[in-house]
C-alpha positions, 0 to 999 in steps of 0.5 A: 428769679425766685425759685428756691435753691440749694446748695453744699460744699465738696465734703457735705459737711455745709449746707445752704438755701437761697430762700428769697430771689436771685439778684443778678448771676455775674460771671465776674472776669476781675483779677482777685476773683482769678486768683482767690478762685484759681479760674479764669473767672467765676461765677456767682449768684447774688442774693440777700445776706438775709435770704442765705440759710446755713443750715447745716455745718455752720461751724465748718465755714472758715472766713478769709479776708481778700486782697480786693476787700473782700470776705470769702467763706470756704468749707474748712474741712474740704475747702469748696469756697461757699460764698463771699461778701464785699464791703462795696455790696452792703446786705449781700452776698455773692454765692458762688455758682459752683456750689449750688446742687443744681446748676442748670437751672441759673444762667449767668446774665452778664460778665463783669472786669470784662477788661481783665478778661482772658482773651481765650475765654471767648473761644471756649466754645469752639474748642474740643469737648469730651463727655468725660475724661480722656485717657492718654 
């Protein structure tokens, strides 16, 4: 994948773009990613270290160290996590996909620590959808 993307946190105060091609996208099913996410598994988009630009708001990006080695960076002011890095993965950088302006346009090729997989995740599909909230 080599188009080029953007990307920013909640708040606006950081800004980013993916200048070189996309690695991988993983959907990543492991425990640390659950809990540093709050989610049942997160997704990200795997690029150079070298191919991230910051921008803007640099200075808005706090780092914090993981339970499974990880480096994660967040906005410090709203708290969107931006990305990460990982001793395992030298020279990259998982961005997260949720922070990217347009997410349509890159589809996760497959999930990984499918064995920490929830078992309900397979069903999402089936379940009832609404367009927006629903008032109760």
């Amino acid at each position: 994948m080599t188009t080029e993307l953007s990307g920013a946190c909640g708040c606006g105060s950081v800004h980013y773009k993916i200048t070189g091609p996309i690695r991988v996208v993983v959907n990543c099913h492991c425990n640390t990613c659950r809990k540093n996410n709050g989610a049942p598994y997160s997704t990200y988009c795997v690029v150079a270290q070298d191919d991230l630009d910051i921008f803007a708001g640099q200075e808005s990006i706090t780092i914090f160290e993981t339970s499974g080695g990880g480096k994660k960076r967040v906005c410090s002011k709203c708290g969107s996590p931006l990305f990460n890095a990982h001793h395992k993965y030298p020279g990259m950088y998982m961005v997260h996909h949720g922070s990217l302006s347009d997410h349509s346009s890159v589809t996760p090729s497959f999930d990984i620590f499918c064995e920490n997989k929830l078992p309900w995740v397979e069903s999402l599909v089936a379940i009832k959808s609404f367009e927006q909230s629903i008032e109760r």
